[in-house]
C-alpha angles and dihedrals in degrees: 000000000000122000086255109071088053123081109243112282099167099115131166131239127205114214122172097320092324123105111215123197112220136173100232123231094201087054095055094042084063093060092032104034139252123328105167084123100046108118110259093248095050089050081055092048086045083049092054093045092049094049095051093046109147133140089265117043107024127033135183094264091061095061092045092046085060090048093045084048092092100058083079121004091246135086124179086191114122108216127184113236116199106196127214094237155352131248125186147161129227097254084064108020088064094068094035085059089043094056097053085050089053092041083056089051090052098044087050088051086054086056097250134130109277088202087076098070108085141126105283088190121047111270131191134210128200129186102219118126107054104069107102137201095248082132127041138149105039145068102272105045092103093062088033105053086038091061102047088045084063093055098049099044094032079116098053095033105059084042084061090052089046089058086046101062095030103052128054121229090032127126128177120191112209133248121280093033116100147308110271097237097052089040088055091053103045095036130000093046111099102180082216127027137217137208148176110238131158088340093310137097111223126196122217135150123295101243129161146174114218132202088234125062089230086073080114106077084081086068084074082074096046097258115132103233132150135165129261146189105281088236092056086049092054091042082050091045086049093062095264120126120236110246114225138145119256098274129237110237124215118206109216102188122208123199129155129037139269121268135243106288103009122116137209083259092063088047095047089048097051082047096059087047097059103049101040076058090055107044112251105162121143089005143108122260109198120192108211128140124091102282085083097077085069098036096101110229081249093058088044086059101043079057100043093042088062095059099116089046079068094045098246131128100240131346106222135206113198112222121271141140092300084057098059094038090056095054088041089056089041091061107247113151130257092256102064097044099054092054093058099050088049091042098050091046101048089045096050093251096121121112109230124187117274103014119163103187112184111273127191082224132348131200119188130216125202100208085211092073102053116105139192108300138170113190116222170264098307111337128078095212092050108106124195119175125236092246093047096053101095101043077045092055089048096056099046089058087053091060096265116143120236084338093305135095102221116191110281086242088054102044112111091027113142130167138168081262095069095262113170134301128307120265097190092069102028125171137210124231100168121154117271132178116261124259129235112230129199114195144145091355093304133102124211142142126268105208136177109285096031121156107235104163124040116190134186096184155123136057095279111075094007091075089054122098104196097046084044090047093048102055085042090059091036092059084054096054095047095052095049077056093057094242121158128202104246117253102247101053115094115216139195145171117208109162122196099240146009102263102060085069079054103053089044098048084047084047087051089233102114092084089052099054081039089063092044092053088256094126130139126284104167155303106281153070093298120171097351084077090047097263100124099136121242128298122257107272103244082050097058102041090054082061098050097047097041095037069228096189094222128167145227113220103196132160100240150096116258120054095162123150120293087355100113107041124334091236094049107088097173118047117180133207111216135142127270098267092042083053083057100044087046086052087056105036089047103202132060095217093082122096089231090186084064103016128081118240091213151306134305128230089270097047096268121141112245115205129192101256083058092068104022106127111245111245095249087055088060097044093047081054097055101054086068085081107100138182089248092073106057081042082052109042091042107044095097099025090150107042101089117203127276095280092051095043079050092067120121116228131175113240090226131137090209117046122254104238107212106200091205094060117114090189104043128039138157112255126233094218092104087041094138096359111170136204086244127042127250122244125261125247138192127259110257121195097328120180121238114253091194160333125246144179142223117305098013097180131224076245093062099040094045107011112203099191125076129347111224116213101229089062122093096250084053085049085053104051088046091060085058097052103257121131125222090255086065102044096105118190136303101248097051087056093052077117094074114063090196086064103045101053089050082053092047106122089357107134121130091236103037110114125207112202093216088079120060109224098002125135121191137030101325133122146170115266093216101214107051087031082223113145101232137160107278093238086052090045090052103046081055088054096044085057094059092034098240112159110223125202127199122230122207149161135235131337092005107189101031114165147022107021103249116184089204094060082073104032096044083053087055095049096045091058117257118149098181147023119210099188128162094231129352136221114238103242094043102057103048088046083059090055090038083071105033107275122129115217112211127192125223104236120253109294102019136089135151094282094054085045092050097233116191100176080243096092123099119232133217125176117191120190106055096120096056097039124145126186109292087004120154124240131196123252121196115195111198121192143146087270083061136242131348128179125202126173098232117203110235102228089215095121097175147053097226082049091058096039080058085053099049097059089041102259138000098269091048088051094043089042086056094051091050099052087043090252126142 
């Protein structure tokens, strides 16, 4: 569409002496028709689309499509969405800095200008994910564990610095800040936007894509914001759009109010509950009804941040007073305020009371019927009720899963609906004996259910007031009881930000969760990555010698297998004070809402409702939050502390590859790379690299926690020199390519059907019939040029979007994934590096196909692929020959055009040199 088949819908707005250019909604509405019913993030998606207007990328028909949207709820238009910035974390923001120094290496080999490789949309960077629990318990593992962060990163940090100084558009905050999604909340999110353009300062809506699936914890301030690959953000910060369907939106409505005792984390956790019931994948979940006027800006992100735990693309808060008084308490100025009160309401953004938008399917919440929940073992939409942990535990002991007995046929069903457990990466809870421990001095018994973490942690509940506040009281109130944290659980406290130490120390509660071990150990992500630390020796081997079957109970987001800590079968999400009261009481096999979590000084049991804070105490501490603090804490964000201004860093426009190097190396993926791209051609007999069930997670594909030396990424660090103490974790090597393949389906719990009995990332290596390590098994296939292909079940990628999910599998090389159902991200991050994701069609999967591992795959049909296309798959055995017609999950146009030029930054790289 040109500018000059729309009526003109450039109008001004005048804020507080400043005169804002803004492409008007209403205006629109008057050519297109009316849209006072659109769902507030699909006006901001009609906004974007407006304001890029132009004869290539957005035509006519893709404005009308949105407003057409609402005679059904339902749109199969693709549209291209250009947003206003990019937010990363260090875990993915290394490669993705990598890759634009490798992109700058390439361009120089073509014989171009580097330099002309840059962000062309702002882009920050937070270093949030590599501080680790090595200290805990005491009043200097903060610094501790600080110091010993900047060691082991000193590499990848001072690469960080490099890309600081050498591209344009390109912040980094510093460690032991915050973690990316709080600081984006309390700081960096806008709600509306402004910008200098052509002599003139134009307001739009704030909107992001961000490198981790928790992104969406920006859509509590009103601001439209998901997580992506880390490939599709590079390709958006690079000027490309990102290339989606016009989305369906699902209307949650919230009435009523909370009750006496109960905490946003008890809310968030119902609410994943619900909608992972109801099937919200790939979808919009929008937040509207009149429950939201006393739902706090803090509880809205707790719920928005959990959007990937119920499956959606974002969970969005329209703007409203809360809104404005957040941002108001948060210390943004006046100004700005001001501007996005006038914008949303002139652009019809503004929640009014009783709105009722147009929604493709709705569910509705009273907030007076949620009660006390924790979600486990393993799944974050698994809720289990405080009074129904303990029977829960049992049965699970007694081989139930998630404290059901589904039908044999059933179990390990698992579908974008909820559904029952996964059997693909099924875990074991039988009953084991306690073990006798001897530590510190002291003697006790480890039994099944112990608590053995602790974590108050992630960005989740960290960033929320009222659930801080209340562990915080509830310390207090333990402590007057006499009660003691019991000596095998391992705490820690790791806010989100700065200014959460601040607002405990103003509440007085940071001595009382001091005294309870709760002390701080950084500023990061902590044990919800998977970074808890390790175990105090005599812990862990009472686990290993008993298989004691023993739990995490941590305030986050994630509790998926092997995720926490390898020896931790159960995790737990639970709130902040429930964190505290598990860390008392020791052991989940308790009914905390009956039974007491311990004794007092005179022999009297103490419950949890004993020592439970009112919720007027709670409110009266959280008024001790003040404005000063978020002025104070963020005034020098970016500033780092002396260790980290100390850092040396090359002046150089293309990066400096030290071969030595086990944290940053140059990746093979433009190896060869031409002006022009090669052909494709089709898949013939490709073995198979391994065989996988329903919800293999982005954890089991790319782990991001510990490296074990025995693996072929430990044996690969050893041959360098460095010892297992200094491994460090996978996600903070996502620098080094040669590390990441070897840790390529390499988590301890992943399951590959090939092998009978076999947990971890093993296979068979067909032709020799050997078991090997799949990275082993693949490198034998790459010398005699066999292609290899993966098999899976339903929702394959679910989880944290890892770029080198996708890129391990690609270097591994696979050429294709045949997979019963997809996860959004992962998918497109497949095609973002040149690997086609096929579906098997309705009916069929690889049990009702008989799959070994030991057939041999063809597809036929990839050079003449179209969006949504099929593709023929021959299956070849000894049994003989079978055909599918396999649907190509390549949904879009801009997606195939990606895998035609091999990935998205070869395609993008092309585009910026003027190549094909």
């Amino acid at each position: 569409m040109s500018r000059d088949e729309m009526p003109d819908t450039q109008q001004t707005l005048a804020v507080g002496g400043s005169t804002y250019h803004y492409y008007s909604l209403p205006q629109a509405a008057a050519a297109l028709g009316n849209i006072d019913r659109l769902p507030k993030t699909l006006k901001i998606l009609l906004e974007n689309q407006l304001r890029f207007a132009d004869d290539e990328s957005v035509a006519r028909e893709d404005l009308q499509a949105l407003v057409d949207w609402q005679q059904g709820g339902r749109s199969s238009r693709e549209i291209g969405y250009r947003p206003a910035r990019v937010l990363m974390q260090d875990f993915t923001g290394v490669p993705g800095v990598v890759d634009l120094a490798s992109m700058r290496a390439a361009v120089q080999k073509l014989g171009e200008d580097p330099s002309r490789i840059n962000p062309l949309s702002p882009v920050d960077l937070v270093i949030d994910h590599s501080v680790m629990v090595d200290k805990f318990g005491n009043p200097t593992a903060f610094k501790d564990n600080v110091a010993i962060e900047m060691e082991r990163n000193r590499e990848r940090y001072e690469f960080l610095r490099w890309g600081q100084q050498a591209f344009d558009n390109f912040r980094v905050v510093p460690p032991g800040t915050g973690i990316c999604h709080q600081v984006n909340l309390e700081y960096l999110g806008r709600t509306v936007w402004s910008k200098e353009e052509d002599g003139k300062t134009f307001a739009y809506p704030d909107t992001l894509v961000g490198t981790d699936s928790h992104t969406t914890m920006i859509n509590g301030l009103g601001v439209l914001g998901w997580g992506v690959g880390g490939i599709e953000a590079e390709a958006a910060m690079l000027g490309q759009p990102v290339s989606m369907l016009i989305p369906e939106v699902v209307g949650f409505k919230l009435t009523g109010k909370l009750k006496e005792g109960i905490t946003a984390t008890d809310l968030v956790l119902t609410v994943t509950q619900m909608l992972r019931s109801r099937g919200v994948v790939g979808k919009f979940v929008e937040f509207y009804g009149d429950g939201l006027a006393d739902l706090p800006l803090a509880d809205r992100a707790t719920i928005a941040n959990m959007a990937p735990e119920y499956g959606a693309t974002c969970g969005f808060f329209p703007v409203d007073d809360e809104t404005l008084a957040y941002l108001r308490l948060t210390g943004r100025d006046d100004a700005q305020i001001a501007l996005v009160e006038a914008y949303s309401k002139a652009q019809g953004l503004w929640r009014e009371p009783g709105d009722e938008p147009i929604f493709s399917d709705t569910l509705h919440l009273d907030l007076g019927d949620v009660e006390a929940s924790l979600a486990g073992p393993k799944r974050p939409q698994d809720r289990v009720a405080l009074k129904d942990m303990k029977t829960t535990f049992e049965k699970l002991m007694a081989g139930e899963e998630n404290g059901k007995a589904p039908p044999s046929e059933e179990r390990g069903r698992l579908n974008s609906e909820g559904g029952q457990t996964a059997v693909g990466v099924h875990e074991s809870y039988e009953h084991h004996d306690s073990q006798d421990v001897e530590m510190d001095g002291e003697r006790f018994m480890l039994n099944p259910g112990a608590v053995v973490i602790a974590a108050i942690t992630s960005c989740t509940n960290t960033s929320n007031p009222s659930v801080m506040m209340a562990a915080g009281l509830l310390a207090r109130n333990a402590l007057a009881k006499g009660l003691k944290t019991k000596p095998w659980v391992k705490t820690s406290l790791a806010p989100g930000s700065k200014v959460v130490t601040e607002y405990l120390e103003a509440g007085g509660v940071n001595e009382d969760l001091d005294a309870l071990g709760f002390n701080l150990v950084g500023y990061g992500c902590t044990t919800c990555i998977g970074n808890s630390g390790p175990l105090p020796p005599p812990i862990e081997k009472a686990i290993e010698d008993g298989d004691l079957t023993v739990a995490s109970v941590l305030s986050g987001n994630r509790n998926f297998e092997g995720r926490i800590h390898p020896l931790v079968k159960t995790n737990w999400l639970a709130s902040p004070p429930l964190v505290v009261a598990y860390a008392l009481a020791g052991n989940v096999r308790l009914d905390l809402s009956r039974d007491p979590l311990g004794e007092d000084r005179d022999g009297n049991p103490v419950y949890l409702h004993d020592i439970w804070p009112s919720q007027a105490d709670i409110a009266s501490a959280v008024e001790k939050v003040k404005t000063e603090m978020f002025r104070k804490e963020y005034a020098e964000v970016f500033e780092g502390d002396e260790t980290w201004k100390a850092l040396q860093v090359p002046q150089s426009q293309v990066y400096e590859w030290s071969p030595s190097s086990t944290y940053i190396q140059h990746p093979p993926f433009f190896e060869g790379m031409g002006r022009d791209p090669d052909p494709i051609e089709d898949v013939r007999d490709a073995h198979i690299l391994a065989l996988l069930g329903d919800s293999v997670t982005t954890d089991h594909i790319s782990p991001a926690g510990s490296i074990k030396p025995d693996s072929p990424a430990g044996r690969y660090l050893q041959e360098r020199g460095i010892k297992p103490v200094d491994f460090n974790s996978y996600g903070s090597r996502r620098g080094n390519h040669e590390v990441m393949m070897r840790g390529t389906f390499a988590n301890v719990r992943i399951r590959n059907e090939m092998l009978d009995g076999v947990v971890g990332g093993e296979t068979r290596h067909v032709p020799s019939g050997e078991q090997m390590a799949i990275y082993d098994a693949a490198m034998k296939y790459q010398e005699k040029g066999t292609p290899l292909v993966v098999i899976a079940g339903k929702e394959y990628g679910t989880g944290s979007s890892r770029d080198w999910a996708a890129k391990g599998t690609r270097l591994l090389g696979v050429r294709a994934v045949l997979a019963e159902s997809y996860e959004r991200i992962h998918r497109s991050n497949l095609i973002g590096m040149g690997v086609v994701p096929l579906q098997f069609p309705e009916g069929e999967d690889r049990k009702s196909l008989g799959l070994t591992g030991d057939e041999t795959i063809s597809i036929e049909g990839l050079a003449d692929l179209t969006p949504g296309g099929k593709v023929t798959v021959t299956i070849k055995s000894d049994k003989g020959e079978k055909r599918i017609e396999a649907l190509c999950r390549i949904d879009t146009a801009n997606e195939l055009e990606y895998y035609r030029h091999g990935g998205i930054l070869h395609y993008v790289l092309r585009r910026m040199i003027g190549a094909a």
